[in-house]
C-alpha positions in Angstrom: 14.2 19.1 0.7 16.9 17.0 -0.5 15.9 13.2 -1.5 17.6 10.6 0.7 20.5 8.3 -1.7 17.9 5.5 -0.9 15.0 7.2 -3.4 16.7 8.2 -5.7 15.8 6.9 -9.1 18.6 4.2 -9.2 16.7 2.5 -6.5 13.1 3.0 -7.7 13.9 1.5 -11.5 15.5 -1.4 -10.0 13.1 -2.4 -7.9 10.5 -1.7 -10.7 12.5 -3.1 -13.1 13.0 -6.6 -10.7 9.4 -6.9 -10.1 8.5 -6.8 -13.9 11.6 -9.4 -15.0 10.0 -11.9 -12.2 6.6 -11.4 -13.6 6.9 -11.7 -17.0 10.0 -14.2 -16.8 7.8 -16.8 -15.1 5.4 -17.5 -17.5 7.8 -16.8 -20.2 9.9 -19.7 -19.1 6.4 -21.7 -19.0 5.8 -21.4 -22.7 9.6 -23.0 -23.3 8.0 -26.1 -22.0 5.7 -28.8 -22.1 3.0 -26.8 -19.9 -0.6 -25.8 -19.5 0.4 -22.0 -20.7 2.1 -23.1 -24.1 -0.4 -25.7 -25.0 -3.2 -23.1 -24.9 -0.9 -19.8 -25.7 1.3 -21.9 -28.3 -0.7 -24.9 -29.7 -4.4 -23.3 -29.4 -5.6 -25.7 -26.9 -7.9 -24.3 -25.0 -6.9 -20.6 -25.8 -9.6 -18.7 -23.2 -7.5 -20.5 -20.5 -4.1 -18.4 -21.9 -5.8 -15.6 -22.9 -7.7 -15.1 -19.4 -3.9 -15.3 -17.8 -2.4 -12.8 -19.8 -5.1 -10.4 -18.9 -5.0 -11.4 -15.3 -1.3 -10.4 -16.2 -1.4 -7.6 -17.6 -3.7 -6.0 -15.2 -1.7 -7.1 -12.0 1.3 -5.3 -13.9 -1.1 -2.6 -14.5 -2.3 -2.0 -11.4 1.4 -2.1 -10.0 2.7 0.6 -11.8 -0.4 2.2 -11.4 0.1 2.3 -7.4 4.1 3.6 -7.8 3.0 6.6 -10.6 0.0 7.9 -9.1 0.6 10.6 -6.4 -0.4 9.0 -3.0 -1.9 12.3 -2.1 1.6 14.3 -1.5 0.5 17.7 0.6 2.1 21.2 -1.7 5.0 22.7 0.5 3.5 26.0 0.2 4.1 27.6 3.7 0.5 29.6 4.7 0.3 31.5 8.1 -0.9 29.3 11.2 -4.7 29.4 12.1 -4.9 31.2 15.1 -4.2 29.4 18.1 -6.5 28.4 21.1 -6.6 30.8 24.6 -4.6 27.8 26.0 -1.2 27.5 27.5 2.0 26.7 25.8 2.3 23.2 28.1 -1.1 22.3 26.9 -0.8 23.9 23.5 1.9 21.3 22.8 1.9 17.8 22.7 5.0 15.6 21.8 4.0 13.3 18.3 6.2 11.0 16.5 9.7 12.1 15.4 9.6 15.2 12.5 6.1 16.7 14.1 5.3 18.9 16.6 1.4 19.0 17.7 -0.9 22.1 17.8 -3.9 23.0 18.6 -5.7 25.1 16.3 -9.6 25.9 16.0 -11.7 25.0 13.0 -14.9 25.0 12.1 -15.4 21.2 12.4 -14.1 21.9 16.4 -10.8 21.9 18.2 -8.1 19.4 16.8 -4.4 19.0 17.5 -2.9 19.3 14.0 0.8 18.0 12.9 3.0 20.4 12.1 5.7 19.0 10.4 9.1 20.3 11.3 10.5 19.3 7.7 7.8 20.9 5.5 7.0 23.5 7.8 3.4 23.0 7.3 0.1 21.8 8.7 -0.9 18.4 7.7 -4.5 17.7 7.4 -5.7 15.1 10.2 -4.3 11.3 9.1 -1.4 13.0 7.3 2.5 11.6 7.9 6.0 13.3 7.0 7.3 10.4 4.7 11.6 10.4 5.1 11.9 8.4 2.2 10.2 10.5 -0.1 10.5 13.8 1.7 6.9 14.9 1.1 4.0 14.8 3.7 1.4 12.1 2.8 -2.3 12.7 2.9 -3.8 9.2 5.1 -0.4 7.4 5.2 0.1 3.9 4.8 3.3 3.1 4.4 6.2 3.3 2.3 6.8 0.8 0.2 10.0 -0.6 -0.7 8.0 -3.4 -3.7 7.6 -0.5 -5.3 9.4 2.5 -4.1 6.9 4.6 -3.5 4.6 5.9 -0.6 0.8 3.9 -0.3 -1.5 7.0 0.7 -5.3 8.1 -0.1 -5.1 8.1 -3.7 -3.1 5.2 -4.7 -3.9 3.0 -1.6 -6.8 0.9 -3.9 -4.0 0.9 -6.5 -2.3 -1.3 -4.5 -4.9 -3.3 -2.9 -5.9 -4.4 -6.5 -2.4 -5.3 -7.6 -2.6 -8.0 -4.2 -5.7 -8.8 -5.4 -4.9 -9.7 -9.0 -1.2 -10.7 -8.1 -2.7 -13.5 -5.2 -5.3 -15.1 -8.0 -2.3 -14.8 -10.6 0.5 -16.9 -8.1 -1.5 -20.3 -7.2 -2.7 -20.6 -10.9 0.7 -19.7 -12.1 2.0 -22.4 -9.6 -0.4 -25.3 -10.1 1.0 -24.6 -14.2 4.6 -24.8 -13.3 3.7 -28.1 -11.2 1.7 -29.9 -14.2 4.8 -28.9 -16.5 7.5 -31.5 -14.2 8.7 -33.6 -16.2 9.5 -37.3 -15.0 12.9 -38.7 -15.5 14.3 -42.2 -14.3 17.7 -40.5 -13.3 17.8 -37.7 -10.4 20.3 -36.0 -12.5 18.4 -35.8 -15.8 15.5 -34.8 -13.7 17.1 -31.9 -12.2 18.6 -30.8 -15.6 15.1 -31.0 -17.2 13.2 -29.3 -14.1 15.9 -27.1 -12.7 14.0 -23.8 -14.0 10.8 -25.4 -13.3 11.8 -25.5 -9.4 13.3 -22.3 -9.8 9.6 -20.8 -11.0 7.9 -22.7 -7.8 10.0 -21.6 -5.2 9.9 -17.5 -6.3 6.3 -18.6 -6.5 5.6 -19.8 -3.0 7.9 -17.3 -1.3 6.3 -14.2 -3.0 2.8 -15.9 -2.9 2.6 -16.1 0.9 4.2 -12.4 0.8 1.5 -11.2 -1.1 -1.0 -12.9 0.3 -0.5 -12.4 4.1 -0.1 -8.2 2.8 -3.7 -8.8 1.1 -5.2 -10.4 4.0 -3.8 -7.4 6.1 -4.8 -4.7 3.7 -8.5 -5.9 3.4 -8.6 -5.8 7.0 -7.4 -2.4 7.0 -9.9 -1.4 3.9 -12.9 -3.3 6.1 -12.2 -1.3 9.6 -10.9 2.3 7.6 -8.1 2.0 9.3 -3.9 2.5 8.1 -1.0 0.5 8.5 0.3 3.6 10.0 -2.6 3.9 12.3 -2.4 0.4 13.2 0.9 0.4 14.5 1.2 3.6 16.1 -1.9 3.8 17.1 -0.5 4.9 21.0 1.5 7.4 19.4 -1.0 9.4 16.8 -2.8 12.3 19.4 -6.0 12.2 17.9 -6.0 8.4 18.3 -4.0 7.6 22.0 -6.5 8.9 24.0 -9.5 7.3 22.8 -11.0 3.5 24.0 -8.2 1.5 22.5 -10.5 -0.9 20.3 -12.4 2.7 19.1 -11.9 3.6 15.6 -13.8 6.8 14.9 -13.0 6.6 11.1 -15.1 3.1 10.6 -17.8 3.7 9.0 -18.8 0.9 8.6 -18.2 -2.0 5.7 -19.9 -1.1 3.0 -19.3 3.0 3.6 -15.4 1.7 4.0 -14.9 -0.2 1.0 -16.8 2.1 -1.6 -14.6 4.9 -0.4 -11.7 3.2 -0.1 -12.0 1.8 -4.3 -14.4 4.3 -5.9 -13.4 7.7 -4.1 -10.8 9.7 -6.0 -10.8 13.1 -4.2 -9.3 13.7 -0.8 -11.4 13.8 2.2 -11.4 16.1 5.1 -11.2 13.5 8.4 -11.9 16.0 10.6 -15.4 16.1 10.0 -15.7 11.9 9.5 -13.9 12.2 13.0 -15.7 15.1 14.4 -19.6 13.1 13.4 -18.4 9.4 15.2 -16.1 10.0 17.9 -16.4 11.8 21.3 -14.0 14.7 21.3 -13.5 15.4 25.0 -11.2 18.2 26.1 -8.6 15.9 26.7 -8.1 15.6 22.6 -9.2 18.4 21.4 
């Protein structure tokens, strides 16, 4: 399939390159003044202070490009022959999905699921899989797509991300308590500005991007904590193997500890069908 205009790679090295400009521009423009960053950076005073920030940095940075260049768990377009169907009837056989999938019932060995079939890939996607438009590829447990980096958040780059809010929400108050401790007092409004005018400049990308990134962290640990999607989430009343259970059920919450260790340390796809098929109630109704 064709790539929309919107992902080509115009759009993805400018949004790349932005992000990277902002956060290295920031605390260059701190050692060009009379702050806490030069002083221990430039001068030598207290160097662990400016050599702890640079690493804090670096791996924020690193764990940004990390989450846009590793695959989010994209599903080959390889078109296999259907499982064989169910003994069931075409109106029950059938369920109506979100836009791009149709449902199906197909027999496994875990028990009876309705599977996606997306209508763009022509395939099966494994349970918690989504047709991304942007990128044109199905996404194994699908986030989101995200336009910060221009790339889809799925199963294998999802911690990626997580880690980059992490760093990247540590990294924006310290960065901002520096800028403020570099302001400069001067007796005129004008010479103030003219001395401080990149200063401000610093704060304000600061505070808008720091309550971006942390209101996304706070919602992203609360996703890691429960095993749950933004996707799933959101559309909760839409996903079939989610509507028809007890609305505050999750059957992929394993619990806190089981959720986080998967969610950072696991680097293989999992099969969902069997997490879903050993906590949740399958009644005829779903399968």
């Amino acid at each position: 399939m064709k790539c929309p205009p919107y992902h080509r790679c115009g759009a993805k090295l400018f949004v790349r390159l932005t992000h990277t400009v902002l956060c290295l521009g920031v605390p260059a423009s701190l050692l060009s003044k009379d702050t806490i960053l030069a002083h221990a950076l430039l001068h030598g005073e207290n160097l662990v202070v400016g050599i702890l920030y640079v690493a804090l940095l670096a791996f924020s940075l690193s764990m940004y490009y990390a989450a846009c260049f590793v695959d989010p768990g994209y599903l080959p377009v390889v078109k296999k022959r259907p499982v064989k169907l169910t003994a069931t009837s075409s109106t029950e056989a059938a369920d109506s999905d979100e836009e791009g999938s149709t449902m199906l019932k197909f027999q496994t060995s875990e028990g009876d699921f309705k599977y996606r079939q997306c209508d763009f890939c022509e395939i099966q996607q494994p349970m918690r899989t989504k047709h991304c438009e942007d990128c044109g590829k199905c996404v194994r447990k699908y986030d989101h797509h995200c336009p910060w980096l221009e790339a889809c958040i799925g199963e294998r780059n999802h911690k990626f991300f997580w880690l980059f809010l992490l760093a990247t929400s540590a990294l924006t108050p310290w960065t901002l308590y520096m800028t403020w401790n570099g302001i400069e007092y001067q007796p005129q409004w004008g010479d103030w500005i003219k001395t401080n005018i990149l200063l401000m400049i610093n704060i304000l990308i600061e505070v808008a991007g720091g309550f971006i990134v942390v209101g996304l962290l706070s919602f992203h640990t609360f996703l890691m904590l429960r095993g749950l999607t933004t996707w799933e989430a959101a559309s909760r009343e839409r996903i079939t193997y989610l509507k028809y259970l007890d609305e505050n059920y999750n059957p992929f919450n394993e619990g806190l500890c089981k959720n986080t260790f998967y969610f950072l340390c696991s680097f293989h796809s999992r099969k969902w069908e069997g997490v879903y098929t050993k906590h949740a109630q399958i009644n005829s109704s779903v399968a």
